[in-house]
C-alpha positions in Angstrom: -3.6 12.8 -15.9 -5.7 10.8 -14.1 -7.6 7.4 -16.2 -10.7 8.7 -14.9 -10.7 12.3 -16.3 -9.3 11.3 -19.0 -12.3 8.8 -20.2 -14.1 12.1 -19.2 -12.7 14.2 -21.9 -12.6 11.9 -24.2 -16.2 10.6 -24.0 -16.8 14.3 -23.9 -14.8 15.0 -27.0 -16.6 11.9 -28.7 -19.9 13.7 -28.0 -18.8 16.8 -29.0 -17.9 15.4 -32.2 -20.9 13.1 -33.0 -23.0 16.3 -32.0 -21.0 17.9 -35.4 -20.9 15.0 -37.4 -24.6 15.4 -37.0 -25.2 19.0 -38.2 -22.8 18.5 -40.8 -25.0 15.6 -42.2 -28.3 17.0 -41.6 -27.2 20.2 -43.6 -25.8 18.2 -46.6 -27.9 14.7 -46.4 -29.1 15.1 -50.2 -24.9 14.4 -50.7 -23.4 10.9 -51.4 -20.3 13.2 -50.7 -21.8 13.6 -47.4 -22.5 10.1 -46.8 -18.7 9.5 -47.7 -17.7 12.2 -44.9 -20.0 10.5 -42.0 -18.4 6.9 -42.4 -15.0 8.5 -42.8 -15.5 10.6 -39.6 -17.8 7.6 -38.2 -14.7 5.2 -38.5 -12.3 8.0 -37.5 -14.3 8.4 -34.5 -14.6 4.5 -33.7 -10.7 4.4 -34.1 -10.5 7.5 -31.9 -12.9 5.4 -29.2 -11.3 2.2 -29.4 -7.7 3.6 -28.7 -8.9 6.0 -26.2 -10.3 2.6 -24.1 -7.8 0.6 -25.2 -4.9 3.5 -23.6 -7.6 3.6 -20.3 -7.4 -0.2 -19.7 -3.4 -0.6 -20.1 -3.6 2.9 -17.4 -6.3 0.8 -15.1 -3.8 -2.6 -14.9 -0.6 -1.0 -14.6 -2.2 1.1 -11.7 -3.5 -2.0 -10.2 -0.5 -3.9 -10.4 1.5 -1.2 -8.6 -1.3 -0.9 -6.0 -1.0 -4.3 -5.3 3.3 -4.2 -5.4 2.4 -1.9 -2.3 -0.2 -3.7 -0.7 2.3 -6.9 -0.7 5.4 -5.0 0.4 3.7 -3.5 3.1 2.5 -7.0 4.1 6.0 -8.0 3.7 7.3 -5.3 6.1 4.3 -5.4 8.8 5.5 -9.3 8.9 9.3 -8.7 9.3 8.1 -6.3 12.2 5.8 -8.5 14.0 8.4 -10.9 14.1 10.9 -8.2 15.6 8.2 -7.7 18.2 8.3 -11.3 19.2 12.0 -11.0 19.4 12.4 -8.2 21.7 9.5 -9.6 23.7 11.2 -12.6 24.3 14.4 -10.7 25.5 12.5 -8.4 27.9 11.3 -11.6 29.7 14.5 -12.9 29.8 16.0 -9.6 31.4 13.0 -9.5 33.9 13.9 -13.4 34.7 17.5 -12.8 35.1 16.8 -9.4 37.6 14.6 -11.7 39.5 17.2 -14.2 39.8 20.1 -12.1 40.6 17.7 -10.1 43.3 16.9 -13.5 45.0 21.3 -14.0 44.9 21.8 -10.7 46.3 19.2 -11.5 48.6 20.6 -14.9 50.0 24.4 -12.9 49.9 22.6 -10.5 52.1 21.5 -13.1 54.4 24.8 -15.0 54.4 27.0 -12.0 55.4 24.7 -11.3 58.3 25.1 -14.4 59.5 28.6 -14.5 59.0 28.9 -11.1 61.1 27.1 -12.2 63.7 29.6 -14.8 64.0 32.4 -12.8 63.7 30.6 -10.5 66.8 30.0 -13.8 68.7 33.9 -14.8 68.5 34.8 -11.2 68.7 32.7 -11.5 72.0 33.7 -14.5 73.9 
């Protein structure tokens, strides 16, 4: 059940109580008997309250603490894959660096063989 709604209730049931703790009183106030019964229920009703909030509080921390577990291990993993980003950003330079390199090698190969058949069609010619 959820802390909230279940503050609700209970401030609802303390209400509901102190609403009958007061008709009964008013119908018997020429009682000490009564007087008895009101601090009895008075004190069950302030034991009732104080538990109640007590219970509420332990709910709110350990709901807190597990909110904040989450917020931290979700820090944990967005950090883990920033630095995976970095990684494969580095490697996709290094691939474009390398295709440049070997396009400028197959380039100069190109040239070279060329050359090297236009020599062989110069010898081939004389």
């Amino acid at each position: 059940m959820n802390p909230r709604i279940a503050a609700i209730l209970a401030g609802i049931a303390l209400l509901v109580g102190a609403a009958g703790l007061y008709v009964g009183l008013d119908a018997k106030s020429n009682s000490d008997d009564a007087q008895d019964a009101a601090d009895s229920a008075k004190s069950q009703l302030e034991s009732q309250l104080s538990s109640d909030e007590s219970s509420l509080e332990g709910t709110e921390a350990t709901e807190a603490q597990k909110e904040t577990g989450a917020v931290k291990g979700a820090d944990t993993q967005i950090a883990s894959l920033q630095a995976e980003i970095k990684k494969l950003q580095t490697q996709v330079t290094n691939l474009t660096s390398a295709q440049s390199n070997q396009t400028a090698q197959i380039t100069t190969l190109n040239k070279e063989i060329d050359k090297l058949t236009q020599r062989v069609d110069n010898l081939e010619g004389k």
